[in-house]
N, C-alpha and C positions, 0 to 999 in steps of 0.2 A: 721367652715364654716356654717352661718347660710342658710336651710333650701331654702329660697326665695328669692327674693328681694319683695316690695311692694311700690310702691309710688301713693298718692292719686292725683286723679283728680278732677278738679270742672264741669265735665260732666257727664251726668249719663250714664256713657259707661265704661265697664272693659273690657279689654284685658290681658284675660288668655294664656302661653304658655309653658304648662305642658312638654312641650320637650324639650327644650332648654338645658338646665342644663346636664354639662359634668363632675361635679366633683362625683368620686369615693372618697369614704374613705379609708384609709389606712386600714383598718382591711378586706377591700374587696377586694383591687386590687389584692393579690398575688394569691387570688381564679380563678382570673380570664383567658380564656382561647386567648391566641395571637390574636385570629377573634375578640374577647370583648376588647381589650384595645383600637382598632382604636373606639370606641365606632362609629358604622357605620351607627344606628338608631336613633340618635339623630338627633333633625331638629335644624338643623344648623343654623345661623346667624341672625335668626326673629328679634333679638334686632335688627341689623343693619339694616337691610330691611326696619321692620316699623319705623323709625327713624323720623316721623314726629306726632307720639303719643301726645307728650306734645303738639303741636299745637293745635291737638284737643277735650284738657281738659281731656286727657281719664287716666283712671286709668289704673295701669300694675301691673299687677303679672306675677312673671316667677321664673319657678323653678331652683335652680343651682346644682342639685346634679343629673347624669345619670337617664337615665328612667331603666338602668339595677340595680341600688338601690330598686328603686318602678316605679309601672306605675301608674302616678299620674289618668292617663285617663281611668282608667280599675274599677269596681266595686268593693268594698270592699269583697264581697263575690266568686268574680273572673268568676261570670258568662260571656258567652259566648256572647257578644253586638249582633254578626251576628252567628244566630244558622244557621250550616249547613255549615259552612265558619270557615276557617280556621285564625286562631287569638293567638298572642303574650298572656300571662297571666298577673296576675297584679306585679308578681316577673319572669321575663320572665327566661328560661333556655334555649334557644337559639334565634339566631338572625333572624330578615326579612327572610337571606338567608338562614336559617336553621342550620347555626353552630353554633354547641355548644357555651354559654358563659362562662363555668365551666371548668374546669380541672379535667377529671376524679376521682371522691370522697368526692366533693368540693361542689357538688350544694347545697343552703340550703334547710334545712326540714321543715318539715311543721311549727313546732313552731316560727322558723325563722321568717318564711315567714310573718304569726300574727304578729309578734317582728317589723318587716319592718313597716308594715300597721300602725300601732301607733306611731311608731317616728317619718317615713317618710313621710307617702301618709295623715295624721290625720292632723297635720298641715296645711299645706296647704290647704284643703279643708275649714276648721274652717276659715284659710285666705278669701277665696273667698264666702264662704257664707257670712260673717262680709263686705266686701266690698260690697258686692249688697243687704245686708237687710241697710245699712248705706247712699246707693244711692234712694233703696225705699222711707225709710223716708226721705231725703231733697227732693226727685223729685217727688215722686209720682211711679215711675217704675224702672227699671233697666234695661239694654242693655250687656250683654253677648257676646263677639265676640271670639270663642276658637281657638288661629292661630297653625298652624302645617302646617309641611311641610313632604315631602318622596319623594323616589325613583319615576323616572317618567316611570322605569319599572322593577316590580318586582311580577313574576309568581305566587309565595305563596298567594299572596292576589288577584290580578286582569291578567285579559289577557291583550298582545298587550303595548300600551303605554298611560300611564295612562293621562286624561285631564289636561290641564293647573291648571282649579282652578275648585273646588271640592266643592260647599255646601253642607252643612249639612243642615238641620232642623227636624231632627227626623223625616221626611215623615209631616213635616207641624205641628207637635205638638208640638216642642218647643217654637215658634213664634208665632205671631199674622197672619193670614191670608196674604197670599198678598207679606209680611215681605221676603221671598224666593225668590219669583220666580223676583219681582223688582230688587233685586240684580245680578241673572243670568241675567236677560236682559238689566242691565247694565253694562256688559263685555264688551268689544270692543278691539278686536286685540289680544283674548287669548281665545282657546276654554274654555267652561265653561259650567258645569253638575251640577243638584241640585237634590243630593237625590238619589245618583247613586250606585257607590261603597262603599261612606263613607258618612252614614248619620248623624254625629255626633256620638259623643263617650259619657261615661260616663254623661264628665262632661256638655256636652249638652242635654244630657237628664235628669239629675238630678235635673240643676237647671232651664231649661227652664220652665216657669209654667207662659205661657201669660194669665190666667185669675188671676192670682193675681200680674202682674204686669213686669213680668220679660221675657225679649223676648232674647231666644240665638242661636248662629248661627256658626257654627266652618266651617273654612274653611283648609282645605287640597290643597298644594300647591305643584306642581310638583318640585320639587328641581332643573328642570334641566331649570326653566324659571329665577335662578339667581344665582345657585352656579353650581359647577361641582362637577361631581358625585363620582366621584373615590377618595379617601385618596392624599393629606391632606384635601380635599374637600374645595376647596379654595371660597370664595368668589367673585362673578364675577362684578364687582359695572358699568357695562356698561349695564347689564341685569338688577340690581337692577332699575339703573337710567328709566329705561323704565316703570318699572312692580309697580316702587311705587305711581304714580301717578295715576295708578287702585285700588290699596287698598287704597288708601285714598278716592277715588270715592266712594268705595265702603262701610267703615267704616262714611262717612259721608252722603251717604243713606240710614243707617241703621239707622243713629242718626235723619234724618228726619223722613224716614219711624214707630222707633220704638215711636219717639214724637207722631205722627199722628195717632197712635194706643189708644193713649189715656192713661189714669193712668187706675188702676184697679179698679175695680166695687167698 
């Protein structure tokens, strides 16, 4: 099972979606504890959702192997994105809801866990920096959009019921000015927060660097605005049909807004 998928776009726009991907490997799954095989933290269906991608020229990358493998969106060094807040690791040992993903004996150690990071999480990233220094050069900039989705209520991380759609912008330093808050005020007909509970992860703060050219932006999507939330977590394409004409709104004011930013100095 290779690693990713990748296909190139002729827009200077990548879409990343480090969560997607459900395949376990055989030498993992027997470790695994009954609450980890529904794999319950995966964001489900974004292939399907964004399903108008290639219309607009955007590159994709998406992971296909469990984020209970690695968490492609967590730091290599496993620091904590939200100090003081409670947070999954880059090799997580339990879930969202707090159950175990291991079978008592079973979890890996630390050397493991190094082991994961270079086969797993090393790829991929190497992927996605090569896509946007590759869009650099033809365009002049590069466009980051990091999709994810989750529970639209889950106590461990936030109170109440979580917003529809969720920017990121690292508190405005991933992006070029402006680049945020355009997009929250281009919502219509789904609440919508910028910089709230999830202000982008890792891989939005990593690669966001608008003065040499790269503007990114992850959004966090309440899972319950198109799938249903319980196992098999079905797909809902009556909710999709409503909610994809907003992401496309919205990945195609990023692709003006982040033009309109200019190339880098």
């Amino acid at each position: 099972m290779e690693l990713f998928s990748y296909r190139a776009g002729s827009a200077p726009l990548l879409v990343s979606m480090p969560h997607a991907g459900t395949f376990i490997p055989e030498w993992l799954a027997p470790r695994l504890s009954p609450a980890a095989r529904a794999l319950p933290d995966t964001d489900w269906h974004l292939e399907r959702l964004y399903s108008f991608l290639d219309e607009l020229g955007a590159s994709v990358l998406v992971a296909t192997h469990s984020r209970y493998v690695v968490d492609l969106n967590r730091p290599p060094d496993n620091t904590n994105l939200y100090p003081g807040q409670d947070t999954t690791g880059i090799v997580p040992v339990d879930s969202f809801h707090r159950q175990p993903l291991y079978i008592a004996g079973f979890a890996p150690s630390g050397d493991e866990v190094v082991q994961r990071i270079e086969a797993y999480w090393r790829p991929y990233h190497q992927q996605l920096a090569q896509a946007l220094a590759d869009m650099r050069a033809k365009h002049g900039y590069a466009l980051l959009w990091d999709a994810h989705s989750i529970f639209s209520v889950l106590p461990r991380f936030f109170q109440g019921k979580l917003p529809h759609l969720n920017l990121g912008t690292a508190d405005g330093k991933s992006c070029a000015p402006g680049i945020g808050e355009a997009l929250r005020k281009s919502v219509e007909g789904y609440s919508a927060v910028l910089n709230a509970r999830f202000k982008g992860g890792y891989i939005t703060r990593r690669y966001g660097d608008p003065a040499n050219g790269v503007h990114a932006v992850q959004l966090e999507l309440s899972e319950a605005t198109y799938m249903e939330e319980e196992p098999p977590y079905k797909f809902r394409e009556h909710l999709a049909k409503r909610l994809r004409p907003q992401l496309r709104t919205l990945l195609e004011l990023f692709l003006l807004t982040g033009a309109n930013s200019g190339q880098r100095p």
